[in-house]
Each structure stands twice: as C-alpha cells, then as structure tokens.
C-alpha positions in Angstrom: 0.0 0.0 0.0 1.4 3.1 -1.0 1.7 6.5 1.3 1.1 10.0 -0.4 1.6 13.7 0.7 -0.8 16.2 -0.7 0.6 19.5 -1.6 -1.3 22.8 -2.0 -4.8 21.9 0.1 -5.4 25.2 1.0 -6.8 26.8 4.6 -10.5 26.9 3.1 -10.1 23.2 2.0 -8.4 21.8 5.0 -11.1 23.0 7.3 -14.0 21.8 5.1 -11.9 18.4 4.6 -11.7 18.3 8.6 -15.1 19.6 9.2 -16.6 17.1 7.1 -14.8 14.1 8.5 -15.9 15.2 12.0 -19.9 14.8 10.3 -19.5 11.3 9.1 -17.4 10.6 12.4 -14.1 9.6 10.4 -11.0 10.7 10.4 -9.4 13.1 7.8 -7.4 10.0 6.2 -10.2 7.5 5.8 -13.0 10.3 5.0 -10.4 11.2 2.0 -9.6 7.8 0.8 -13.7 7.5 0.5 -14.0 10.2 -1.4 -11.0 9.4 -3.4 -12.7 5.8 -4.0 -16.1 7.7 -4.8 -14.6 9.7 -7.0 -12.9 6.9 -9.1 -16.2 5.0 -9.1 -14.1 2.6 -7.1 -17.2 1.3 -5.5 -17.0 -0.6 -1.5 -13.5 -2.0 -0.6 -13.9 -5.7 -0.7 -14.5 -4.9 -4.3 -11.0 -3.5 -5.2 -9.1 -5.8 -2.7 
C-alpha cells in the first residue's frame, strides 16, 4: 500500500476536509480515501481488494 503527501490543500479546503470528517465521524485519512474511491467510481473496498 502506498503512502502520499498532498501538496497545496489550501486553509479553506483543509477546514471543510476536517469539518466534514468530524460529520461522518471519520478521520481526515479514511473520510479522503472515501472520497478518493467515490470519485474513481471505485465502488465498497472488498471490491478492489
């Protein structure tokens, strides 16, 4: 499994990215990897495994 860094998330984005997390009671990391899977029409994660 690979790690990344994400460069340029600006002030505005961070604090949506962190306030949205909070919402749906995840964590910054796994509230972006969802969103990075929805986005890529990945679909649930037993399916790409």
């Amino acid at each position: 499994m690979a790690t990344m860094t994400l460069r340029g998330v600006d002030d505005t984005m961070a604090k949506m990215l962190k306030e949205l997390a909070a919402k749906e009671g995840m964590s910054m990391n796994a509230f972006i990897l969802k969103a990075l899977r929805e986005a890529l029409k990945l679909g649930k994660k037993t399916e790409w495994r």
